[in-house]
C-alpha positions as CSV (number, residue, x, y, z in Angstrom):
1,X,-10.9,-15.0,-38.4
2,X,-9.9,-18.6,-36.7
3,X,-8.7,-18.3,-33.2
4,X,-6.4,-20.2,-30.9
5,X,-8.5,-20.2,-27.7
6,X,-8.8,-20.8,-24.4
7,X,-11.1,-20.9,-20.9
8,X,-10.8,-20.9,-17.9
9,X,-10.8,-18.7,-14.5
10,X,-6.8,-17.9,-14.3
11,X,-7.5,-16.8,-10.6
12,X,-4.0,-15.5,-10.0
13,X,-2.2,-15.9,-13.1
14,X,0.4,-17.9,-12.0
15,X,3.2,-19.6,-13.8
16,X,1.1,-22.5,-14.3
17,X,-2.0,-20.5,-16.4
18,X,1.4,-18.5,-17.9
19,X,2.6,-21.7,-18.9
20,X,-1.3,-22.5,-20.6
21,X,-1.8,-18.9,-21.9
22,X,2.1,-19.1,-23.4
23,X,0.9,-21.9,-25.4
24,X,-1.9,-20.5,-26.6
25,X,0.4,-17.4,-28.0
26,X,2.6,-19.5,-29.4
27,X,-0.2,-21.6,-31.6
28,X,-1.7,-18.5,-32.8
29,X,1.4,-16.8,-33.7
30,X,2.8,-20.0,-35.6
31,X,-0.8,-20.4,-37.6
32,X,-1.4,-16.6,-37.9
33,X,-4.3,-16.8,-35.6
34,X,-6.1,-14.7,-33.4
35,X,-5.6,-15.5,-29.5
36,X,-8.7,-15.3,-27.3
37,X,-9.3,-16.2,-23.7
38,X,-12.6,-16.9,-22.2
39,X,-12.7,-16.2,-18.5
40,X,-15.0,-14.8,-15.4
41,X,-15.5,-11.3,-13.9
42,X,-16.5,-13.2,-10.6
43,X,-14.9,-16.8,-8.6
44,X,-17.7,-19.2,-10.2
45,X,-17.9,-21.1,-6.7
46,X,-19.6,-17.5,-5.3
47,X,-22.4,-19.0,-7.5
48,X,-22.4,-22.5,-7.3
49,X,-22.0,-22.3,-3.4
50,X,-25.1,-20.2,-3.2
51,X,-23.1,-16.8,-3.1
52,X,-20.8,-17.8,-0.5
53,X,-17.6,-16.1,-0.1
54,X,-15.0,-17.1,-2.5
55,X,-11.6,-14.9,-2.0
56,X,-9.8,-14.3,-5.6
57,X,-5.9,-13.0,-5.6
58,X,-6.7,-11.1,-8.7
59,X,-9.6,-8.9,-9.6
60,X,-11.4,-9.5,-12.9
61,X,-9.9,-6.3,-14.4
62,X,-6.6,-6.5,-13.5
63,X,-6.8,-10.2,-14.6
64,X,-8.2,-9.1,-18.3
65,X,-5.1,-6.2,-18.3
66,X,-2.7,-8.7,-17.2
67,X,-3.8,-12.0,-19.7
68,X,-3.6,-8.6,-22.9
69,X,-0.4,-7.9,-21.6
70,X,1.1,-10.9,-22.2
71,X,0.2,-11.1,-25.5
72,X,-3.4,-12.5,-26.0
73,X,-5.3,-10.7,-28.4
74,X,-8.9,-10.6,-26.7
75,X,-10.0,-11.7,-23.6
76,X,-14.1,-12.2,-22.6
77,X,-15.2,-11.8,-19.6
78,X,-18.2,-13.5,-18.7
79,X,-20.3,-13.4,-15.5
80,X,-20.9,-16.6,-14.0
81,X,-24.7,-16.5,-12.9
82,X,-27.2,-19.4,-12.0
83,X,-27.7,-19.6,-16.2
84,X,-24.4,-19.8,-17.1
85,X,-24.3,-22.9,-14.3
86,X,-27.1,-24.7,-16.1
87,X,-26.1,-24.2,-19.2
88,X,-24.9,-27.9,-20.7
89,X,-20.9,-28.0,-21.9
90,X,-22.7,-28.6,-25.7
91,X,-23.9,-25.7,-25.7
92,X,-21.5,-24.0,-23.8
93,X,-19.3,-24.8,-26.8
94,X,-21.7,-23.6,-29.4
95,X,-22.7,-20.5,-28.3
96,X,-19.8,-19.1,-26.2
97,X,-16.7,-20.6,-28.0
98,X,-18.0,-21.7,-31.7
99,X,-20.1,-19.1,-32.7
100,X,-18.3,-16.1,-31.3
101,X,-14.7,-17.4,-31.7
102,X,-14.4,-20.0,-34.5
103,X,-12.0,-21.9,-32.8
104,X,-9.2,-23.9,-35.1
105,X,-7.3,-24.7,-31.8
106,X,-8.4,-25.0,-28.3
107,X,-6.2,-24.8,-25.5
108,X,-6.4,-26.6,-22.5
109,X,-4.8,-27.5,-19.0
110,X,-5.3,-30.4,-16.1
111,X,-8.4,-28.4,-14.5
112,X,-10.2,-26.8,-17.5
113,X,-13.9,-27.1,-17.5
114,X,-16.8,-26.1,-18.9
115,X,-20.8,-26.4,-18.7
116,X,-23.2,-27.8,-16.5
117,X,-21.5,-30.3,-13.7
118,X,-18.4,-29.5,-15.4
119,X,-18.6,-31.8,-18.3
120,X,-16.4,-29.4,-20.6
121,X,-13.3,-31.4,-20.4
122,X,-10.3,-32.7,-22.7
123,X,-12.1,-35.8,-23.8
124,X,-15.5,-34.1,-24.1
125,X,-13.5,-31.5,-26.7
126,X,-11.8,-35.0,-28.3
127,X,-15.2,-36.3,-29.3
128,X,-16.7,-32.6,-30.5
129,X,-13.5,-31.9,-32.1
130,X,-14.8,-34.4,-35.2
131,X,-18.3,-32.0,-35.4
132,X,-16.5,-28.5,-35.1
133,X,-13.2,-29.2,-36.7
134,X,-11.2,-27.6,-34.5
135,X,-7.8,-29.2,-33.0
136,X,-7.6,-30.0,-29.6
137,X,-4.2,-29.2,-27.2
138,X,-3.2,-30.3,-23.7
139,X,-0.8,-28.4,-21.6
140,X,0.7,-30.2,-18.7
141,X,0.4,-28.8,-15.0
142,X,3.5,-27.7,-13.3
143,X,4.7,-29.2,-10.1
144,X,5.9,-27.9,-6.9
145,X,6.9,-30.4,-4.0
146,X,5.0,-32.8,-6.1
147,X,2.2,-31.0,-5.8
148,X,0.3,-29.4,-8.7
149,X,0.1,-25.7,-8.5
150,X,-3.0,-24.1,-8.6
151,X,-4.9,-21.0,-7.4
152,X,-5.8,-22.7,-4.5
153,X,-2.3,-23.9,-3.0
154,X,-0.9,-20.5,-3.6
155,X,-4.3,-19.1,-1.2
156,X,-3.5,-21.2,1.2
157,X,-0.4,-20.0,1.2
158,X,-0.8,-16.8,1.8
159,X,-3.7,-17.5,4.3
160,X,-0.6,-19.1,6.4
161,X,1.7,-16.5,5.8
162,X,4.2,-18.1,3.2
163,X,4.9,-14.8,1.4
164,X,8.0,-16.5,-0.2
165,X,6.9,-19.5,-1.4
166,X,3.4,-17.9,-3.0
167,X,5.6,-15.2,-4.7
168,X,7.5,-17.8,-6.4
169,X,4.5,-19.6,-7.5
170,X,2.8,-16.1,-8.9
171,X,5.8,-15.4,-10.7
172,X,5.4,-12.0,-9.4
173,X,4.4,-10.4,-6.5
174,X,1.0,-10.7,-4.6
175,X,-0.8,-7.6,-4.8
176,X,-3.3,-5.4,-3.4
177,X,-5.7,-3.2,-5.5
178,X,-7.6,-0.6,-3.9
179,X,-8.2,3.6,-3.6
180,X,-6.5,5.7,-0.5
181,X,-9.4,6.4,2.5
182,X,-8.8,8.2,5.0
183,X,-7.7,6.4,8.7
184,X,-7.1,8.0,12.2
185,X,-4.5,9.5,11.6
186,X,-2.2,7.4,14.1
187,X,0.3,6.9,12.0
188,X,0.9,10.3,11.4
189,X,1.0,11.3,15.6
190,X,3.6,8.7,15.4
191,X,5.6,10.7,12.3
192,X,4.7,7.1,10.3
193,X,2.1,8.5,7.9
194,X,0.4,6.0,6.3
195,X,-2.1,5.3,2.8
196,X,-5.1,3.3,3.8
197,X,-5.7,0.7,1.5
198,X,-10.1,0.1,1.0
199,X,-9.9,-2.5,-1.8
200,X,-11.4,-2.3,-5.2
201,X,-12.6,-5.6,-4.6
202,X,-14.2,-7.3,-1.6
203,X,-13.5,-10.3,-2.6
204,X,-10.0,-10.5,-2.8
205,X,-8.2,-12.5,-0.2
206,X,-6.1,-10.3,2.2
207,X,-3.2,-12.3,3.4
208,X,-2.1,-13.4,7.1
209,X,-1.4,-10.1,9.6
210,X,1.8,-8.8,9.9
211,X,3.9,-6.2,8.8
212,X,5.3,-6.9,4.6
213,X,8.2,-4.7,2.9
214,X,6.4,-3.5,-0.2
215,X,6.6,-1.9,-3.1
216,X,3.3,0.8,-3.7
217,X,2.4,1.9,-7.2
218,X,0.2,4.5,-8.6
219,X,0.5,5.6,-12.1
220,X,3.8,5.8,-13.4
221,X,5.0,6.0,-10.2
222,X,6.8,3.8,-7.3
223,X,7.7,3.7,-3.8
224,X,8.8,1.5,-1.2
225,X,7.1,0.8,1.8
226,X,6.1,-0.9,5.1
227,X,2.5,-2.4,4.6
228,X,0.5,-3.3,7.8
229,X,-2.2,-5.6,7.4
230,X,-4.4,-6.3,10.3
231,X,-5.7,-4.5,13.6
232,X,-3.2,-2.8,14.8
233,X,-4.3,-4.2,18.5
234,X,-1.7,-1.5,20.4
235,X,-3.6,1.4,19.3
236,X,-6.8,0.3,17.8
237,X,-9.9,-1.4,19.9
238,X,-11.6,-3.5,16.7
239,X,-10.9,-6.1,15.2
240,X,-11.8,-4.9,11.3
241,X,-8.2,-5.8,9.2
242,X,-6.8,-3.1,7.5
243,X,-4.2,-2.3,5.1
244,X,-1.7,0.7,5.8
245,X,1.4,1.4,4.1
246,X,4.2,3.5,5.5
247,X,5.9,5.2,2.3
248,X,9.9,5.1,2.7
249,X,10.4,8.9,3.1
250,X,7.4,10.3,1.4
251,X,5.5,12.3,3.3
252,X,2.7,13.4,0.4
253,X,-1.7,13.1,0.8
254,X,-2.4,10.3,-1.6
255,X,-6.0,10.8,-0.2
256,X,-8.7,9.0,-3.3
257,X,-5.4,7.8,-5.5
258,X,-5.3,4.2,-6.8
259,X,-2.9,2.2,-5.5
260,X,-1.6,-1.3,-6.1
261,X,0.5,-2.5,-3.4
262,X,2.7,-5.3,-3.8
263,X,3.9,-7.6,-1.2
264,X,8.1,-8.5,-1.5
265,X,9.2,-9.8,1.9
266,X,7.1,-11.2,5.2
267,X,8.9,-9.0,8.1
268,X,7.4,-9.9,11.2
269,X,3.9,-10.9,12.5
270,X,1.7,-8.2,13.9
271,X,2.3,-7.7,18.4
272,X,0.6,-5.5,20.9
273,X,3.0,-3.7,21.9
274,X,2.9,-2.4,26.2
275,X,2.4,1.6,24.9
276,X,2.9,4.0,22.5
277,X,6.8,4.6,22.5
278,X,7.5,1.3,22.2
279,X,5.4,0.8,19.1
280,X,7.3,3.6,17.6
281,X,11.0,2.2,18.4
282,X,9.5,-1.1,16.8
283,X,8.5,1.0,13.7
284,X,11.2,2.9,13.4
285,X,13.5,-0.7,13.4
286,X,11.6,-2.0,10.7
287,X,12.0,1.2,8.7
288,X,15.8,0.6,9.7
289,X,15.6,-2.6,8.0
290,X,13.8,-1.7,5.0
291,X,15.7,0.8,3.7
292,X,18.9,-0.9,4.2
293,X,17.4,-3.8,2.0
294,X,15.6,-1.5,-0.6
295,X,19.8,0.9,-0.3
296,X,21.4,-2.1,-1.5
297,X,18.7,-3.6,-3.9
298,X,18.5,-6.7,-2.1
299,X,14.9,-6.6,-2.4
């Protein structure tokens, strides 16, 4: 069967790959065509930067549930290794895209590339088109503040602590995806029990410190919450970050659950507080403060 496809890494998902990936729904759907996107299970500059640290917002996964979510029919994941680098855009196109997806439409945005040194672009697809026989489309990048949005802005964006604007960006919330370990247990001493977030993936960025009203999912099931991220300098003496979420009056062991946490509203930035007690009255006004926003659905 002929598909509508399309490639790329869709770090993120945000409304300007929603924008690419609606198009690509819509083609298929009008043409009775299969939808496929081609796309990475790891940040392809971890490979090209000799394995340096490249921090995702979304882990390959939950990227291939979300992109099937929306409506694409099949997603690839491929892993981007030192062949996959080397491997020329032609025969990129051959054997990842031609052979295995018989494209009648491909799909692409401003930053879409392919193949060795990136050579995979729009006009390199114009010229194959005439070999392959397959139509090619451009989608336009969105703006914001006359900037183009991309994975990167919204990173550095969180990095800085603009919650609010990355959010908007997204479309949805930023979130966290990890198991529940097991902490100190200070948060409990303080009657603040919290579920200690180790994420599924190392790799993905963990925003500025400070304290977030969130929303923490498992299963079918939600709660709000107070996340902390960072190192809790009052109580703690290192400086590893961590991720601990107060549950709005739940007081249940999540210990070895999944949880994805998502991030509504910045609150305050992380402080040492002078002692114990005043760490507590600090909690217990940002507990105040959440629940009246979560009472009157204003988050």
């Amino acid at each position: 069967m002929k598909s509508v496809l399309s490639i790329g890494n869709f770090d993120g998902l945000h409304i300007g790959h929603q924008k690419l990936l609606s198009k690509v729904i819509e083609l298929a759907k009008e043409r009775n065509l299969k939808s496929v996107v081609i796309t990475y299970d790891n940040h392809p500059v971890q490979t090209l930067n000799n394995n340096s640290c490249s921090y995702i917002l979304l882990p390959p996964l939950q990227k291939k549930d979300r992109i099937l979510s929306m409506g694409i029919n099949e997603v690839q994941l491929l892993h981007f290794d030192d062949k996959l680098a080397k491997t020329s855009a032609e025969d990129f196109l051959r054997l990842y895209m031609v052979a295995k997806f018989n494209p009648a439409i491909i799909v692409l945005g401003y930053d879409s590339h392919f193949g060795y040194q990136r050579r995979g672009d729009y006009q390199f697809l114009l010229e194959q088109s005439k070999t392959y026989g397959f139509e090619v489309e451009y989608v336009e990048p969105i703006l914001y503040n006359n900037r183009i949005i991309s994975s990167s802005l919204i990173r550095k964006m969180l990095i800085s602590g603009n919650l609010y604007e990355a959010n908007r960006l997204l479309g949805q919330p930023y979130t966290l995806y990890g198991k529940v370990g097991r902490g100190k247990g200070i948060g409990k001493e303080l009657g603040y029990p919290t579920v200690n977030l180790k994420l599924d993936d190392p790799y993905q960025l963990i925003p500025y410190n400070g304290v977030y009203i969130s929303k923490a999912i498992t299963g079918s099931i939600v709660f709000y919450g107070l996340t902390n991220i960072g190192i809790s300098p009052t109580l703690k003496k290192r400086d590893r970050v961590e991720i601990e979420t107060y549950l709005l009056d739940v007081n249940n062991d999540f210990g070895g659950f999944s949880f994805s946490i998502q991030l509504l509203h910045y609150l305050r930035e992380e402080r040492m507080f002078p002692d114990k007690d005043a760490l507590k009255r600090a909690i217990e006004k940002d507990v105040a403060f959440a629940k009246n926003l979560v009472d009157n659905r204003i988050i």
